[in-house]
C-alpha positions as CSV (number, residue, x, y, z in Angstrom):
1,X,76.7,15.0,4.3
2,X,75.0,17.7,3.1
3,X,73.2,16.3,0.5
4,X,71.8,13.4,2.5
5,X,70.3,15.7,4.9
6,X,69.0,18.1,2.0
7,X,67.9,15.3,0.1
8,X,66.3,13.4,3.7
9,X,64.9,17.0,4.2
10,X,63.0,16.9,0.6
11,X,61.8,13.4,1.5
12,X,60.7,14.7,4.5
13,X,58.6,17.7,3.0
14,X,57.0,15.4,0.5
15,X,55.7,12.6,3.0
16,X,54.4,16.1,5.4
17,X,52.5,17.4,2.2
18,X,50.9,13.7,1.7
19,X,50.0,13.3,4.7
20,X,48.4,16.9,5.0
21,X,46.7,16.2,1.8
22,X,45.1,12.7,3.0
23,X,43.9,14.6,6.2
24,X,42.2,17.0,4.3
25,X,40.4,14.5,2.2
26,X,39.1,12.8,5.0
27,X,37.2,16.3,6.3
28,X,35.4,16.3,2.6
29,X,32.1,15.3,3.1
30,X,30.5,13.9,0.6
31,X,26.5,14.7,-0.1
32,X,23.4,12.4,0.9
33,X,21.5,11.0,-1.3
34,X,18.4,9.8,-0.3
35,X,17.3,6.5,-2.2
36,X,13.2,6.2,-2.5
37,X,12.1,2.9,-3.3
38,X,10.1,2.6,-7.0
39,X,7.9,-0.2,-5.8
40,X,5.3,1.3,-3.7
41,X,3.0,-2.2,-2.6
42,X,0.5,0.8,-1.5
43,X,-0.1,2.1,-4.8
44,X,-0.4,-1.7,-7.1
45,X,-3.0,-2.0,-9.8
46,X,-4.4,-4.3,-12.5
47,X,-3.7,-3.8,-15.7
48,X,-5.1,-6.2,-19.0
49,X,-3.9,-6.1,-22.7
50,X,-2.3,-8.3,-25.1
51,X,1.5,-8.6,-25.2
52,X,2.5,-6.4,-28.6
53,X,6.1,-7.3,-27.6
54,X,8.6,-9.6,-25.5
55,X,11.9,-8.2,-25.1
56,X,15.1,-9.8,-22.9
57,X,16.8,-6.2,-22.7
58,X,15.7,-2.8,-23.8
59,X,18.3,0.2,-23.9
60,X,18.5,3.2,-21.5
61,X,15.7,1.2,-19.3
62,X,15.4,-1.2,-16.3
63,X,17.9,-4.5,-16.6
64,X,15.9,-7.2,-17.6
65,X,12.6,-8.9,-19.2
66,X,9.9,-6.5,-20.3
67,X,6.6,-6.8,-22.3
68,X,5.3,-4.4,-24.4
69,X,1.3,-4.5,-23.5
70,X,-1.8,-3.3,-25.1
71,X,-4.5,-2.1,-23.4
72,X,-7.3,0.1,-23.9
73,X,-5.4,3.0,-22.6
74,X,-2.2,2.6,-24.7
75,X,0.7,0.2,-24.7
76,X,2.7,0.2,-21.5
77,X,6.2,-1.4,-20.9
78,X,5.9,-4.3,-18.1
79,X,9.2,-4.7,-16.5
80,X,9.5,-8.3,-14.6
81,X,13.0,-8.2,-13.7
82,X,16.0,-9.9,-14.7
83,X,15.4,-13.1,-14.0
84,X,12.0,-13.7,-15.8
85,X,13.1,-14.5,-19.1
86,X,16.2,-15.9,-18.8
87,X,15.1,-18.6,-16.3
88,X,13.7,-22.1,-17.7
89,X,10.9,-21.5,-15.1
90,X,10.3,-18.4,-16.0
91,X,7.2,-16.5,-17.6
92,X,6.6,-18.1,-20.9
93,X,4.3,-15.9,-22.6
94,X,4.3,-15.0,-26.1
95,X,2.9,-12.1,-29.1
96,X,-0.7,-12.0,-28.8
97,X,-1.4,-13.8,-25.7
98,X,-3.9,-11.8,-23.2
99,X,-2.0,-11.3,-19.7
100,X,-3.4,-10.1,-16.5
101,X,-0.7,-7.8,-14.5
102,X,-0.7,-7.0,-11.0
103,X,2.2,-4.1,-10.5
104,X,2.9,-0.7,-9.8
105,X,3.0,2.3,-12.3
106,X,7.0,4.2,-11.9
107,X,9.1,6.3,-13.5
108,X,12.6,5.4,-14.4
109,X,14.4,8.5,-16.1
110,X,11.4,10.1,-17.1
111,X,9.9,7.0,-18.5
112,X,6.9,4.9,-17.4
113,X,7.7,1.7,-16.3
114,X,4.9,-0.8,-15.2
115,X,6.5,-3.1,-12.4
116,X,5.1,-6.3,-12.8
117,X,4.4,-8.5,-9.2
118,X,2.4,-11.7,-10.8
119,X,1.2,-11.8,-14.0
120,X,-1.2,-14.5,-15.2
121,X,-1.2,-16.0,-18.8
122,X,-4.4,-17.9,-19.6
123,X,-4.2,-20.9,-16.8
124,X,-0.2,-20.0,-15.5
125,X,0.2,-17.8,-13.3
126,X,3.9,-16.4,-12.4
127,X,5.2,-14.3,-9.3
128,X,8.2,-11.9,-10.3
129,X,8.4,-10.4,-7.4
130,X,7.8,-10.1,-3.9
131,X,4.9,-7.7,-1.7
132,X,7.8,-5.4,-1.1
133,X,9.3,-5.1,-5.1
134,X,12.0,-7.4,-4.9
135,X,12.7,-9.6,-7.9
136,X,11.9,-13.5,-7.6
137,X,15.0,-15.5,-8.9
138,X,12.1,-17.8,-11.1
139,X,12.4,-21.5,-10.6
140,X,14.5,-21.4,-7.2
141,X,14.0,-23.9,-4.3
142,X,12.9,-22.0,-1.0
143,X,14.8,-22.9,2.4
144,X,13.3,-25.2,4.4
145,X,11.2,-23.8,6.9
146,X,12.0,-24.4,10.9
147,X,9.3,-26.6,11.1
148,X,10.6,-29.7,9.2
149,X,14.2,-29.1,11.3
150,X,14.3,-31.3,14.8
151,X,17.4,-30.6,16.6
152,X,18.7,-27.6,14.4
153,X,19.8,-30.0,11.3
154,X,18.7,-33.0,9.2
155,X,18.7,-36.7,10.2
């Protein structure tokens, strides 16, 4: 008999200390981070060049398509996201053409990154992403808008 309640007492102690542990862990609190958002519609520019480079991925940068462009001022990486190249509507652009880039300048671990809204190649022209910086999945049909519904559905 002794044993059972020595052994219930053990049992006891450990479910106490587990509990007390899990209390505890709920008072840490953990720090705030503050996210700032890279794409700053405020702050978009044009930028010209012929494309040096087009690449699907590129190590320790952003996920996704970027072009390697020449310009007069040096040769910039232009991220369009990660649906730009991959898509079958996507940007088809290719070594050597000229491009016209609307986007904003950002850093992304210490490195430049141009962030590519529309970019237009010769007569096509190709929107990557929205006003606020979001990427466009390329080639996707929009929603319809309320106007066409009657009666909240189709007919």
């Amino acid at each position: 008999m002794k044993k059972v309640l020595g052994g219930l007492g053990c049992v006891g102690l450990l479910a106490f200390l587990l509990v007390a542990v899990a209390a505890q862990a709920d008072t840490v609190v953990a720090p705030r981070r503050t996210v700032t958002p890279i794409y700053d519609a405020s702050k978009e520019i044009t930028l010209e060049g012929n494309v040096a480079s087009v690449n699907k991925f590129v190590p320790k940068s952003l996920a996704g398509g970027h072009l390697f462009v020449s310009t007069p001022k040096g040769t910039i990486d232009a991220h369009l996201g990660p649906f730009a190249l991959v898509s079958k509507k996507g940007v088809s652009v290719a070594v050597g053409d000229h491009v016209k880039m609307v986007g904003v300048m950002s850093d992304f671990k210490g490195v430049h990154v141009f962030l590519v809204r529309t970019i237009q190649d010769g007569s096509k022209s190709y929107t990557v992403r929205s006003k606020h910086g979001f990427p466009v999945l390329m080639g996707a049909v929009p929603f319809a808008k309320k106007s066409n519904l009657v009666n909240g559905g189709a007919q």
